[in-house]
Backbone as CSV, one residue per row, in Angstrom:
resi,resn,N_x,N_y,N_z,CA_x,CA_y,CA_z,C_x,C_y,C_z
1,UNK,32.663,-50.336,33.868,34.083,-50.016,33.950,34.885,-51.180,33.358
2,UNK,35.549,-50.937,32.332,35.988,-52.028,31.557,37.510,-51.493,31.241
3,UNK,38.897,-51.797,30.601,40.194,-51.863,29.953,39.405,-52.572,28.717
4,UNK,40.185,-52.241,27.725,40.188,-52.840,26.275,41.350,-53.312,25.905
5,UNK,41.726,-54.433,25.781,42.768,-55.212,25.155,42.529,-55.078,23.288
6,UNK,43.449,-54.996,22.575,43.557,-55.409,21.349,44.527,-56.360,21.269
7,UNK,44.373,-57.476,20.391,45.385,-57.973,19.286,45.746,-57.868,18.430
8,UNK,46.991,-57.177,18.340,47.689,-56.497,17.080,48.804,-56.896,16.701
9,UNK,48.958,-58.541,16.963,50.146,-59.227,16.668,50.506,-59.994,15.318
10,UNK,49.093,-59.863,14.548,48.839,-61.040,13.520,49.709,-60.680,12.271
11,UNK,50.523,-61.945,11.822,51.057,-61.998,10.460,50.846,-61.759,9.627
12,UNK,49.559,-61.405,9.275,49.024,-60.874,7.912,49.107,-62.090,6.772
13,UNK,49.693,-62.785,7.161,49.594,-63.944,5.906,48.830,-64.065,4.642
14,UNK,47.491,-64.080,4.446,46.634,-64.142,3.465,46.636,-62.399,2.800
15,UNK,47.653,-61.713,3.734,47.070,-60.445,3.352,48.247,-60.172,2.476
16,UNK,49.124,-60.673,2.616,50.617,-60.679,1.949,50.678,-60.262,0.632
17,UNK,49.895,-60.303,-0.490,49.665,-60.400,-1.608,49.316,-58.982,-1.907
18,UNK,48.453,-58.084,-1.072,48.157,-56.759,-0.894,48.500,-56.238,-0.663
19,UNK,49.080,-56.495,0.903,49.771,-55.571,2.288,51.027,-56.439,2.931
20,UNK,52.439,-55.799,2.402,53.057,-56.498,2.764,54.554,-56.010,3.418
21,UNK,54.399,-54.963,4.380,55.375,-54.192,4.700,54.622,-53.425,6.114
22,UNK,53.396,-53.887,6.285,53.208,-53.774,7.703,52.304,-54.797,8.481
23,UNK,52.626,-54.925,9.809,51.201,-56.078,10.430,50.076,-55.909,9.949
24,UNK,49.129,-56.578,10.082,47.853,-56.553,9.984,46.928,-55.539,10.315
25,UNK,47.106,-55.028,11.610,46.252,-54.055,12.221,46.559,-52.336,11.495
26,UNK,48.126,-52.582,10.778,48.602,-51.196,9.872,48.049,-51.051,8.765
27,UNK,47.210,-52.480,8.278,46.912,-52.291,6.335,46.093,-50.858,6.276
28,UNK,46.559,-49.992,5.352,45.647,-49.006,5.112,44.283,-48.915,4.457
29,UNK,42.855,-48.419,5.309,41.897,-48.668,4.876,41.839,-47.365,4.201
30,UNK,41.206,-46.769,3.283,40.978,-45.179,3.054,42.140,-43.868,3.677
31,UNK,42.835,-44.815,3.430,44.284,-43.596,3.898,44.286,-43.074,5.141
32,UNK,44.039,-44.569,6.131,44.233,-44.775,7.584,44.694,-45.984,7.803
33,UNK,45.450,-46.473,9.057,45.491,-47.671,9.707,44.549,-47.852,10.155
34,UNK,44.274,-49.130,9.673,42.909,-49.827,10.329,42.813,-49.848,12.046
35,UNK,43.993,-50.232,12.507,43.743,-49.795,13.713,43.338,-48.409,14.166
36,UNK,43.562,-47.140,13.399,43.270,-45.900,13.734,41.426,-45.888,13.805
37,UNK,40.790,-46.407,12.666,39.533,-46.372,12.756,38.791,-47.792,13.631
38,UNK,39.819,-48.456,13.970,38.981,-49.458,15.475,39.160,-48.512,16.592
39,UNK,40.108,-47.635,16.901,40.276,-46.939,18.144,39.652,-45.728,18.340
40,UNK,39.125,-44.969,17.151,38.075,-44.223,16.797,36.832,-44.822,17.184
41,UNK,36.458,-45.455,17.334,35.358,-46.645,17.452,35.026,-46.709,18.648
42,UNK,36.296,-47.073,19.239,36.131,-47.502,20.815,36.133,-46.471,21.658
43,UNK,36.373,-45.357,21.460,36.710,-44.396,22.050,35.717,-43.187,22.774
44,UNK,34.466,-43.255,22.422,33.111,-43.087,22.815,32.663,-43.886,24.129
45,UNK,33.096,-44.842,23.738,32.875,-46.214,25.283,33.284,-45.794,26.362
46,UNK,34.474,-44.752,26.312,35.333,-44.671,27.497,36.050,-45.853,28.261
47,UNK,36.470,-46.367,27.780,36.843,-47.700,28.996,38.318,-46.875,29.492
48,UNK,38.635,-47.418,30.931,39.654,-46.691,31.424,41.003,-46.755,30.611
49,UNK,41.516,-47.604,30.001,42.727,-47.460,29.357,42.759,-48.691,28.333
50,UNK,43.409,-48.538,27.168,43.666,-49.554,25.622,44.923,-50.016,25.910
51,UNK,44.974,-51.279,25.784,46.341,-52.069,25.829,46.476,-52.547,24.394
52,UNK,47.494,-52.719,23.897,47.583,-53.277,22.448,48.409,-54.661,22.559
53,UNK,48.280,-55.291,22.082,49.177,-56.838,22.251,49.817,-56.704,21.065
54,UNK,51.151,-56.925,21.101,51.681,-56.567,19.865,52.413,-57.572,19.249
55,UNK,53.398,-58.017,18.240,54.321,-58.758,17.624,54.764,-58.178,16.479
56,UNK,54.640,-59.152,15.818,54.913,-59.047,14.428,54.705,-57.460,13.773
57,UNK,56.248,-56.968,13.547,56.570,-55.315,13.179,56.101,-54.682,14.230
58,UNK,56.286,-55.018,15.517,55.357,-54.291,16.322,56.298,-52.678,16.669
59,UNK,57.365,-52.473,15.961,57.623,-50.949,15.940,57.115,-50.131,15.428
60,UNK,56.356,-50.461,13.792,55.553,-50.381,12.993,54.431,-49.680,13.923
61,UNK,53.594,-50.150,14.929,52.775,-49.992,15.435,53.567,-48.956,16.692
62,UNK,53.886,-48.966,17.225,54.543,-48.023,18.372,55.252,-46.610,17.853
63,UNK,55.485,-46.526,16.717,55.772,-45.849,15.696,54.649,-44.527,15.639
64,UNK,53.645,-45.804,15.109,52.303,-44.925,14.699,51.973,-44.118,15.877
65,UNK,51.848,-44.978,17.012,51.284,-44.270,18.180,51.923,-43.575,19.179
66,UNK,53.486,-43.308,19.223,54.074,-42.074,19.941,53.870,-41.021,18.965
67,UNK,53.407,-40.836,17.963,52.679,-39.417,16.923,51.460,-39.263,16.945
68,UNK,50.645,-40.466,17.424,49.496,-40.244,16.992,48.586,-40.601,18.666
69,UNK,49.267,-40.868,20.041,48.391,-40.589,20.888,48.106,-39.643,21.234
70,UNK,48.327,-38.563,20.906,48.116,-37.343,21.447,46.517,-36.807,21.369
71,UNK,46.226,-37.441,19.841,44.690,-37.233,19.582,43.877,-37.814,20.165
72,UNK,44.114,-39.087,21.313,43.154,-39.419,21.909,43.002,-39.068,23.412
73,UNK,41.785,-39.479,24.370,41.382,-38.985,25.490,41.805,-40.017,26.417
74,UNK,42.041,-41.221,25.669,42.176,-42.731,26.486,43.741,-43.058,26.966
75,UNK,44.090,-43.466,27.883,45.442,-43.928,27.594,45.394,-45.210,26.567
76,UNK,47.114,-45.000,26.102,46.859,-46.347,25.751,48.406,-46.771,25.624
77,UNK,48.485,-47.958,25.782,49.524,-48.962,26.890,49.890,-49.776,25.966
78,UNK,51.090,-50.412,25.866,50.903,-51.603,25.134,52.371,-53.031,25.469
79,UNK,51.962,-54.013,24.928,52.771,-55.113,25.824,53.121,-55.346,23.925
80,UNK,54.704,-56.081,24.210,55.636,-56.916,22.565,56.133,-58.269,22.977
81,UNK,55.108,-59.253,22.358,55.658,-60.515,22.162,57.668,-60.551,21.389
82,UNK,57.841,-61.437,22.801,59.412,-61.564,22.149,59.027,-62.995,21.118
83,UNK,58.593,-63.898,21.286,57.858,-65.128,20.704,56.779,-64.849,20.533
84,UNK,56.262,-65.746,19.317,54.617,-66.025,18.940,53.934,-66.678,20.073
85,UNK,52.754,-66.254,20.784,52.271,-66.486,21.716,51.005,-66.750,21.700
86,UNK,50.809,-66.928,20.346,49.195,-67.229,20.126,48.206,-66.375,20.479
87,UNK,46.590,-66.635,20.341,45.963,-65.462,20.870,45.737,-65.524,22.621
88,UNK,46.078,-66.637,22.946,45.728,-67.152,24.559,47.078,-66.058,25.269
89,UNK,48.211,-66.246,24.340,49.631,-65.844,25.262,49.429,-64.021,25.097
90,UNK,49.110,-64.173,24.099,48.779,-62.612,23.556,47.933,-61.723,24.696
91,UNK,46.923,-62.304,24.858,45.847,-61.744,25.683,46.576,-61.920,27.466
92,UNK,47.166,-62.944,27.725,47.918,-63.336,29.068,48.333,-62.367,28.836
93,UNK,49.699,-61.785,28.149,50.464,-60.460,28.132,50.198,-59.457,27.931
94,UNK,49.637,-59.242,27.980,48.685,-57.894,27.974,47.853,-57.622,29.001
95,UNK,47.189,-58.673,29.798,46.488,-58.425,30.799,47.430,-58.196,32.280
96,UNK,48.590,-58.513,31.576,49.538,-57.837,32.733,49.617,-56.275,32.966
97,UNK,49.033,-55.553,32.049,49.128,-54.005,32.136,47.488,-53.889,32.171
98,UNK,46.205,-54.864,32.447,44.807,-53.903,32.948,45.413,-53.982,34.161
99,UNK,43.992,-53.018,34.537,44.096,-52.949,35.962,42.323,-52.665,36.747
100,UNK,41.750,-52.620,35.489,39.660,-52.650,35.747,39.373,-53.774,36.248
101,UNK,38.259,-54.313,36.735,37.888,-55.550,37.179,36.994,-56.708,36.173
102,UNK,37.085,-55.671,35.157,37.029,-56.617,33.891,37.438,-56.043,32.709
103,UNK,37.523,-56.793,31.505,38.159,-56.427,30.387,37.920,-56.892,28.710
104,UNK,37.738,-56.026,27.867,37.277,-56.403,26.453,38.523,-56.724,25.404
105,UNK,38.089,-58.342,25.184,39.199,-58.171,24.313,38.717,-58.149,22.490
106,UNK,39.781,-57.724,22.022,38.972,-57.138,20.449,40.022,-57.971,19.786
107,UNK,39.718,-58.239,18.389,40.736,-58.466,17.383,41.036,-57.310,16.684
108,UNK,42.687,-57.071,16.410,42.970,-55.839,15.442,43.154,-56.041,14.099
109,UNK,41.874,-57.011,13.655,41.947,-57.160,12.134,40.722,-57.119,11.911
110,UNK,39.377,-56.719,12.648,38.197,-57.209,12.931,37.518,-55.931,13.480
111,UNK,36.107,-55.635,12.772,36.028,-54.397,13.091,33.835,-55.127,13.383
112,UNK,33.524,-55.186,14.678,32.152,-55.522,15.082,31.653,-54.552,15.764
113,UNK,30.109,-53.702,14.910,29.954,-52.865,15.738,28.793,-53.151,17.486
114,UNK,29.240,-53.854,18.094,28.907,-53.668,19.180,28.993,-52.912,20.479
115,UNK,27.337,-52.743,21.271,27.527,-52.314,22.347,28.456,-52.699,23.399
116,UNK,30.146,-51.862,23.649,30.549,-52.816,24.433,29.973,-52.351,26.295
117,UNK,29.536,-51.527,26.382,29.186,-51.623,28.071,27.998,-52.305,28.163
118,UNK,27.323,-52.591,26.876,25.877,-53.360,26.982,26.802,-54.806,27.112
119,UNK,27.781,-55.473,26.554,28.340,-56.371,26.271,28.714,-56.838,27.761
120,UNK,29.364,-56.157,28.469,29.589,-55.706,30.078,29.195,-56.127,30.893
121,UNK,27.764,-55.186,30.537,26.713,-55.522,31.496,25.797,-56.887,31.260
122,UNK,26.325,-57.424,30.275,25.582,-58.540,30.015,26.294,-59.754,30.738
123,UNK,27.548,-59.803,30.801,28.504,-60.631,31.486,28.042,-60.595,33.259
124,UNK,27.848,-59.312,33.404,27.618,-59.418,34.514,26.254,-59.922,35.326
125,UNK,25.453,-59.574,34.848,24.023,-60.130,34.804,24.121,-61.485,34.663
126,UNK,24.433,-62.007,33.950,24.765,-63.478,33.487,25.603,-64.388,34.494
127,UNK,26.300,-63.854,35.058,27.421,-63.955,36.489,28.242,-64.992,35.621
128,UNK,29.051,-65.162,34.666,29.759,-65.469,33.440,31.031,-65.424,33.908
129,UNK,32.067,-65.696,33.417,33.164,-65.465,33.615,33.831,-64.802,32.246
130,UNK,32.981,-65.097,31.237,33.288,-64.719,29.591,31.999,-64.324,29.236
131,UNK,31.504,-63.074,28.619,30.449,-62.854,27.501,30.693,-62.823,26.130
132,UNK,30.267,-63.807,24.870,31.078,-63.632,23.764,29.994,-62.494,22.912
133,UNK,30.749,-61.523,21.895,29.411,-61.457,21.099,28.873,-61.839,20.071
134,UNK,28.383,-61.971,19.610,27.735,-63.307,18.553,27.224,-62.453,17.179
135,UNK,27.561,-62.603,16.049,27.167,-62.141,15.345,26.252,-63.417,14.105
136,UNK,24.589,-62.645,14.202,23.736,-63.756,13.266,24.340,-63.906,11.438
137,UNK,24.647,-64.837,11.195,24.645,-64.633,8.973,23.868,-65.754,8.782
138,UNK,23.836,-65.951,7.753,23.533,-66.764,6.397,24.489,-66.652,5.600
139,UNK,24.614,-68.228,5.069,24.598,-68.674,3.714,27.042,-68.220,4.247
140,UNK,27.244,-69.403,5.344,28.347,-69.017,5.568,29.375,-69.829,5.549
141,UNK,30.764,-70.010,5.629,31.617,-71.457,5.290,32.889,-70.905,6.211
142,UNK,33.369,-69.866,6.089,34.358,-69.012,6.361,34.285,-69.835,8.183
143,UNK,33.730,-69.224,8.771,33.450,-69.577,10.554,32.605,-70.179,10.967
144,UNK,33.413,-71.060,11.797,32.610,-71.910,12.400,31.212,-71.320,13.440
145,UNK,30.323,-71.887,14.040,29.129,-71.655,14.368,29.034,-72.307,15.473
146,UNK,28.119,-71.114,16.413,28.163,-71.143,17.898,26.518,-71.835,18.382
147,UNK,26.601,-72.759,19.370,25.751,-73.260,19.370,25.127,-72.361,20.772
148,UNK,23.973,-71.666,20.923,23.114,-70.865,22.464,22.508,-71.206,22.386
149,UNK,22.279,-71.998,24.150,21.007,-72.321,24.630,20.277,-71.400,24.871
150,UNK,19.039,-71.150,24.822,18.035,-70.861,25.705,17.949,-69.686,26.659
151,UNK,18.856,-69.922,27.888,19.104,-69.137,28.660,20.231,-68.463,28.469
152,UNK,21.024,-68.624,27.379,21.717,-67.356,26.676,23.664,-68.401,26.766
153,UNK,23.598,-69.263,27.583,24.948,-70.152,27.899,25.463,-70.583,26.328
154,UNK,26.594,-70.553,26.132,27.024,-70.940,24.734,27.102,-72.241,25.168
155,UNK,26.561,-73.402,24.471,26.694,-74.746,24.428,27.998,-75.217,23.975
156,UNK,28.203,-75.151,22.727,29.322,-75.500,21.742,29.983,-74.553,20.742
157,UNK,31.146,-74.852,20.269,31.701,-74.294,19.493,31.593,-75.131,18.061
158,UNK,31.582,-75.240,16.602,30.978,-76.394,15.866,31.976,-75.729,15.005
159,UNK,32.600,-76.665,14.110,33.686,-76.342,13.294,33.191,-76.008,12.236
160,UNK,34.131,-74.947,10.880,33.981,-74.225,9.986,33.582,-75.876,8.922
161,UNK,32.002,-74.759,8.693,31.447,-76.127,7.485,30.040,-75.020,6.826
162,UNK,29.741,-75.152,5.560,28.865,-74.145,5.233,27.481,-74.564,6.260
163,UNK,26.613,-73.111,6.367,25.295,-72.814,7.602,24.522,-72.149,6.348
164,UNK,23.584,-72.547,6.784,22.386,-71.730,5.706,22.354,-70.294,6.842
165,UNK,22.440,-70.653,8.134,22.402,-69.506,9.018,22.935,-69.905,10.508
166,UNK,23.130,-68.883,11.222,23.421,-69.495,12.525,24.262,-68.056,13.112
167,UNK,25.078,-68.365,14.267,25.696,-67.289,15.166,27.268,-67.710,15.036
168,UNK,28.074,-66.351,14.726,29.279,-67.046,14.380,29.863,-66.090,15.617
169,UNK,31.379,-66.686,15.955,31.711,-65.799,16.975,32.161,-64.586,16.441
170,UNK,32.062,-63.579,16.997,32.442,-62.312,16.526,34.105,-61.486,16.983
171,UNK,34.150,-62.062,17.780,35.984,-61.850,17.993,35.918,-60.739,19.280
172,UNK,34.718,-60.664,19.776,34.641,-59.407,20.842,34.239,-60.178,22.116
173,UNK,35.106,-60.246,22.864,34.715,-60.939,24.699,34.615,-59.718,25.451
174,UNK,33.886,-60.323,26.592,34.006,-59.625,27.934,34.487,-60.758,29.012
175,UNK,35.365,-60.219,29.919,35.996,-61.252,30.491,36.117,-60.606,32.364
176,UNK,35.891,-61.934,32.611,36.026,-61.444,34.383,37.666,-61.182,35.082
177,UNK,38.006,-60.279,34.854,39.963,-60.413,35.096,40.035,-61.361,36.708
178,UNK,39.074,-61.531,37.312,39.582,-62.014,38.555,39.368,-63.157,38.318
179,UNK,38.536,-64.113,37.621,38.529,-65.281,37.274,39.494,-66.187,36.885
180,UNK,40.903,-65.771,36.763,42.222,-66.512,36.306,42.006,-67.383,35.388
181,UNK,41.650,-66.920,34.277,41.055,-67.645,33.307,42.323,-68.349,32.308
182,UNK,43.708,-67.023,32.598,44.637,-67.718,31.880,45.973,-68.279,32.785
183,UNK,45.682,-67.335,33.892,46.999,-68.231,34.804,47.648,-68.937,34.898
184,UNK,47.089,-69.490,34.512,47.644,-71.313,35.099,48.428,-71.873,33.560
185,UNK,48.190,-70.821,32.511,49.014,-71.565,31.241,50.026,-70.716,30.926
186,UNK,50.967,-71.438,30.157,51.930,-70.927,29.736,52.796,-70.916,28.634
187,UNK,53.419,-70.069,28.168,53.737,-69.899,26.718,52.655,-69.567,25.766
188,UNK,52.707,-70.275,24.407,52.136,-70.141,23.697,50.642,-70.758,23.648
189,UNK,49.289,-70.601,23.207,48.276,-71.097,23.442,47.236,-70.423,23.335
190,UNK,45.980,-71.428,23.005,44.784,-70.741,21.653,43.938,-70.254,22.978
191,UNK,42.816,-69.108,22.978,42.729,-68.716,23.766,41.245,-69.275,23.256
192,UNK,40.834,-69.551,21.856,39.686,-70.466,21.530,39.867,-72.185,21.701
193,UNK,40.755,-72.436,21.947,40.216,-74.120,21.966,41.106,-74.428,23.898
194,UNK,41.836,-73.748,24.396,42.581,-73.861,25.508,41.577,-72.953,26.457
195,UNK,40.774,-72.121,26.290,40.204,-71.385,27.494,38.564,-71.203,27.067
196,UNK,38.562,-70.939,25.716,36.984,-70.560,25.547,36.221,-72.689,25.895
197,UNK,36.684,-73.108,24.785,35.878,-74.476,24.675,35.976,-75.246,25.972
198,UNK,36.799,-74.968,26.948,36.835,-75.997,28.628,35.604,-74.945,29.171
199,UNK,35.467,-73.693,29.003,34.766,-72.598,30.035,33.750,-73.040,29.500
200,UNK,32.965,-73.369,27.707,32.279,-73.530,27.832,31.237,-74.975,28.513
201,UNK,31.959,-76.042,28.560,31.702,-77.291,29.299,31.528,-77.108,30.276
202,UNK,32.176,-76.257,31.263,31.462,-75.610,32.230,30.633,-74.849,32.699
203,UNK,30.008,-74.622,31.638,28.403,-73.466,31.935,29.249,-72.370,31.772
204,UNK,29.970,-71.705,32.013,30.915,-70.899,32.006,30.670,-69.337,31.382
205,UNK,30.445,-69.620,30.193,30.255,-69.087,29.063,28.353,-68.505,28.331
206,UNK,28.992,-67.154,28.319,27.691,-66.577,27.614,27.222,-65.769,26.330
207,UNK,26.431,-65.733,25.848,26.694,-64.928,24.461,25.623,-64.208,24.564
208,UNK,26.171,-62.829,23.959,25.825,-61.534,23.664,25.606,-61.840,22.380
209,UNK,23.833,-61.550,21.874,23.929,-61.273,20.117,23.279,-60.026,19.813
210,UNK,24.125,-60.041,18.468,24.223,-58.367,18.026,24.578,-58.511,16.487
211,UNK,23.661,-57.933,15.656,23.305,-57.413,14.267,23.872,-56.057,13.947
212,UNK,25.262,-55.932,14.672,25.734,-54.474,14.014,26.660,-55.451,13.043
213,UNK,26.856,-54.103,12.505,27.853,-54.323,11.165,29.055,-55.014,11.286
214,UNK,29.719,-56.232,10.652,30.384,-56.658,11.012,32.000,-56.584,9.473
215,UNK,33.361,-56.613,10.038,34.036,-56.656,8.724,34.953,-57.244,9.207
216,UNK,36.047,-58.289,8.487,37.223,-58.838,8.912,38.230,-58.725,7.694
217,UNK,39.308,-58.288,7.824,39.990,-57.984,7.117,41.191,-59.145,6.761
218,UNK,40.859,-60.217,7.249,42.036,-61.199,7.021,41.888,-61.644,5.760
219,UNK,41.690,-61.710,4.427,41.549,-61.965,3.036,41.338,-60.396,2.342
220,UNK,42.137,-60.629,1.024,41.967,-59.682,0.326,40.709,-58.898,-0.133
221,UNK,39.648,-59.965,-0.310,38.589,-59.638,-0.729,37.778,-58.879,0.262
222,UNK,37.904,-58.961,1.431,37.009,-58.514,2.214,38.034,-57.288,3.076
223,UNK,38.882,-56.883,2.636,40.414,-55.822,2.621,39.595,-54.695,1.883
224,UNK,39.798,-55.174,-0.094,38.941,-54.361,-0.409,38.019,-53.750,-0.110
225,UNK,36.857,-54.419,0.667,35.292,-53.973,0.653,35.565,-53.054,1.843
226,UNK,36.373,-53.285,2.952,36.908,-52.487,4.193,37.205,-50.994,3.739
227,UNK,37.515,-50.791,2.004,37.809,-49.327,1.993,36.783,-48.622,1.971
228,UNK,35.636,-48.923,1.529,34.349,-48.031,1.560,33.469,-48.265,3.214
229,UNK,33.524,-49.626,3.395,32.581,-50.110,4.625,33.105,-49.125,6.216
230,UNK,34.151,-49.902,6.476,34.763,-48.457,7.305,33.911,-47.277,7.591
231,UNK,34.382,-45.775,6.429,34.288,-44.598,6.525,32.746,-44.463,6.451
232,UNK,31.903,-45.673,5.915,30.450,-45.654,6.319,30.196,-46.103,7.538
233,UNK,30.788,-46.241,8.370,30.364,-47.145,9.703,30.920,-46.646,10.788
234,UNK,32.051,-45.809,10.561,32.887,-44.987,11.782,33.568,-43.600,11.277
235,UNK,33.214,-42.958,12.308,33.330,-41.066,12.379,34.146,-41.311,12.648
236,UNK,35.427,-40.008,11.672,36.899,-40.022,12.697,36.433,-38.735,12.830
């Protein structure tokens, strides 16, 4: 039993050059919002209700979805940064509308195909307060690289530098909502160097790895490849 958070606040910056008249999560992949085919995605999972974290054009997005919830089975909810709130403030505001006893948070520029109730259940087993999921590459420069011990605990986080191979984070958590993981902060704030990197010094932290298909849409180049990769990877 899980809520799904998205982040659908991002500037699009690098995307500007392509897509430049809606957020990030609106760029059209194959004559859809990319967010339409992440929520297609998720929507098999069942989790009790989708929260969207919103900002930047976020009418743009509320727009889309008083026309277009009707087609789904899920509720779905959503919280509007009046300020940039980073991904830490983003996810704080939004977790004001779950209400499950835990919760997945996704990026809405970022499309990983993982098991998320396997993801879940892995947090829980693990007795974690965070499960990240980990996706294996080669030959990488773009993201930085996750260091797992053994018994599955993420050690470190290691900054963006080329890997012949390794586990990069994949942008998909499972999170314990009763753990007050963000409480105690306020305003704006990284939800990777302010909550993930202290949890992990504390044993805290666990990783889920998973070889599904992975795509990020924050650069043009990998925008492009999103128009074919997509409609091969998710049924609408």
């Amino acid at each position: 039993m899980f809520d799904a958070v998205i982040l659908a606040g991002g500037l699009g910056t690098r995307l500007r050059s392509v897509v430049s008249d809606v957020p990030k999560c609106m760029a059209p992949v194959a004559g859809r919002p990319f967010l339409e085919w992440i929520l297609a995605w998720i929507e098999p999972f069942r989790p009790n209700k989708i929260v969207l974290s919103l900002g930047y054009l976020s009418e743009v997005v509320t727009g889309w979805l008083q026309t277009s919830m009707k087609d789904y089975s899920i509720p779905i909810e959503w919280v509007v940064e009046e300020t940039p709130l980073g991904t830490g403030g983003g996810i704080k505001l939004a977790m004001t509308k779950v209400t499950a006893p835990q919760c997945v948070i996704l990026n809405g520029d970022t499309f990983f195909d993982v098991d998320l109730n396997a993801l879940c259940s892995k947090r829980m087993s693990d007795a974690t307060a965070i499960t990240i999921a980990l996706k294996p590459m080669e030959h990488f420069e773009r993201y930085g690289s996750v260091t797992l011990a053994k018994d599955g605990h993420i050690l470190s986080f290691n900054e963006k530098r080329y890997c012949d191979k390794g586990l990069i984070n994949g942008g998909i958590y499972c999170l314990d909502c009763n753990a007050g993981l963000v409480s105690g902060k306020e305003g704006r704030f990284s939800f990777e160097k302010d909550v993930l990197e202290p949890q992990s010094a504390l044993g805290n932290l666990s990783g889920y790895v998973s070889d599904g298909s992975f795509i990020d849409i924050g650069i043009p180049q990998d925008y492009a490849s999103a128009q074919t990769f997509l409609p091969a990877n998710i049924k609408i």
